[in-house]
C-alpha positions in Angstrom: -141.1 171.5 -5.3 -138.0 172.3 -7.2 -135.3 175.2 -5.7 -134.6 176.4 -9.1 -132.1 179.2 -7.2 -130.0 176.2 -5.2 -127.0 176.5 -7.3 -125.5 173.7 -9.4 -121.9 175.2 -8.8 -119.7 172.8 -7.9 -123.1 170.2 -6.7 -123.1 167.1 -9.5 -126.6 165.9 -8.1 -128.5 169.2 -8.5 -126.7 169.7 -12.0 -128.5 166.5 -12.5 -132.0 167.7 -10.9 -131.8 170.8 -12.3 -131.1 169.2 -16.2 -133.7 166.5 -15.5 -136.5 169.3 -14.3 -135.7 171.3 -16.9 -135.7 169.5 -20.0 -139.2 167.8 -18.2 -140.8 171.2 -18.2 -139.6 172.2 -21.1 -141.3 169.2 -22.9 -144.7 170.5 -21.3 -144.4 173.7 -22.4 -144.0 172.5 -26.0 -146.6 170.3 -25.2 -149.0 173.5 -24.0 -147.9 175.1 -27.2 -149.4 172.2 -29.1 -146.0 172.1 -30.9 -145.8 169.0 -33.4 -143.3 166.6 -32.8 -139.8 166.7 -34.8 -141.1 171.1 -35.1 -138.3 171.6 -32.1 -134.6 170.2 -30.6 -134.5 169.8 -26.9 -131.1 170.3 -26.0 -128.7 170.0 -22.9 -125.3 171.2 -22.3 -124.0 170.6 -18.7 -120.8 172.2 -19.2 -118.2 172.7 -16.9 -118.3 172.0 -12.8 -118.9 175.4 -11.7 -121.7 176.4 -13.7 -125.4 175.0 -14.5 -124.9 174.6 -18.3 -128.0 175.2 -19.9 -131.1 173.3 -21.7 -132.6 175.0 -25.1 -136.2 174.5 -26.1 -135.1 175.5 -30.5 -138.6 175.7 -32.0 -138.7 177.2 -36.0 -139.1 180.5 -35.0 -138.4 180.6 -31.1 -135.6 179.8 -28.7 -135.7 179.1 -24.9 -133.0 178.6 -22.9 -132.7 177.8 -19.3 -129.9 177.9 -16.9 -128.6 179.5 -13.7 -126.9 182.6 -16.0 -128.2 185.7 -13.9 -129.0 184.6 -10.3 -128.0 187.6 -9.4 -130.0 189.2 -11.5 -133.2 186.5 -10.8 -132.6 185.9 -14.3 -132.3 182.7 -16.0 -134.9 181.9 -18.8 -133.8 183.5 -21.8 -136.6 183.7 -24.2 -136.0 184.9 -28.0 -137.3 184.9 -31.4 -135.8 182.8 -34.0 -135.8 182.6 -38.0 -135.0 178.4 -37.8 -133.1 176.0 -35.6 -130.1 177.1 -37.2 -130.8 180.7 -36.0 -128.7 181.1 -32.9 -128.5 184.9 -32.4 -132.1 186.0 -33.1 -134.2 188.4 -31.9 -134.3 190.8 -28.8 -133.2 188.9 -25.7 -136.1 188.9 -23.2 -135.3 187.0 -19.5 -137.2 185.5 -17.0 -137.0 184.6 -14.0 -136.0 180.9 -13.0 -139.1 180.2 -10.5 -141.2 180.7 -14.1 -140.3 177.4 -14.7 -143.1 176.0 -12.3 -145.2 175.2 -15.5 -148.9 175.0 -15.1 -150.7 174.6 -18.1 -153.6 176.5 -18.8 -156.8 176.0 -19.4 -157.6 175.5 -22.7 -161.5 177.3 -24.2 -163.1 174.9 -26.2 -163.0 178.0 -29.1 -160.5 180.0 -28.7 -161.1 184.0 -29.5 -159.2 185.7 -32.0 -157.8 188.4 -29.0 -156.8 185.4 -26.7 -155.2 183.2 -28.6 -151.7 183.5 -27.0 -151.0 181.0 -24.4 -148.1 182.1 -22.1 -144.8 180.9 -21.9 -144.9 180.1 -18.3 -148.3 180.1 -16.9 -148.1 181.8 -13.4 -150.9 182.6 -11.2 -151.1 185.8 -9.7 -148.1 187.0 -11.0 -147.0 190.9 -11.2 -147.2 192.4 -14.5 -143.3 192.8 -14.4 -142.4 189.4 -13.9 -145.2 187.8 -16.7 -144.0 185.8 -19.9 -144.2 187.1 -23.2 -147.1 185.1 -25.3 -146.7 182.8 -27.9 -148.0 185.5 -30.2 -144.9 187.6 -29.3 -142.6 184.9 -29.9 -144.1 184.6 -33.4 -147.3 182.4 -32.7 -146.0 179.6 -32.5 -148.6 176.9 -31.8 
């Protein structure tokens, strides 16, 4: 499994690691989300030696980022709502925490209710209510 806390400062083969697992979960998620192909970028910046740089999920109306911004904080999913892929400041910022990134897709009904048709961002199980990604629905229903 992943460390998604074991810092990339100064570390070129977990910068690496932590690009390639990224960018790989990231391509599930849009996956879970049922987004079409060509409907999003997936983007990669590794920036500078000291930091993590960061890898953006841009869908048409939400943006994802990911990087090791608020370990601190046990921050470091930034997830926001978007007008386009030219939208860069959006809406309210809403963070997760890095460990949210161990993606397990959910299961899918074969009909899906009108109440539950939000599929979260990071499928967790048994996590607290504090720590729980927003929906699809709240980042504008975006499957």
């Amino acid at each position: 499994m992943f460390d998604w806390n074991r810092s990339c400062s100064y570390d070129e083969q977990q910068k690496r690691r932590f690009h390639t697992t990224a960018r790989s979960r990231l391509k599930k998620l849009a996956a879970e989300l049922a987004l079409p192909p060509g409907s999003f970028d997936l983007r990669s910046n590794k920036a500078g030696i000291a930091v993590s740089g960061e890898i953006i999920l841009h869908h048409d109306r939400a943006y994802i980022q990911v990087g090791q911004f608020g370990l601190s904080s046990g921050h470091g999913v930034l997830i926001r709502t978007c007008k386009s892929r030219k939208d860069y400041t959006g809406g309210a910022n809403h963070f997760v925490a890095l460990g949210m990134m161990t993606f397990r897709p959910s299961p899918r009904p074969s009909a899906p209710s009108p109440a539950s048709d939000g599929v979260l961002l990071f499928p967790q199980t048994a996590a607290p209510p504090e720590a729980t990604a927003p929906t699809s629905e709240a980042c504008g229903g975006l499957g």
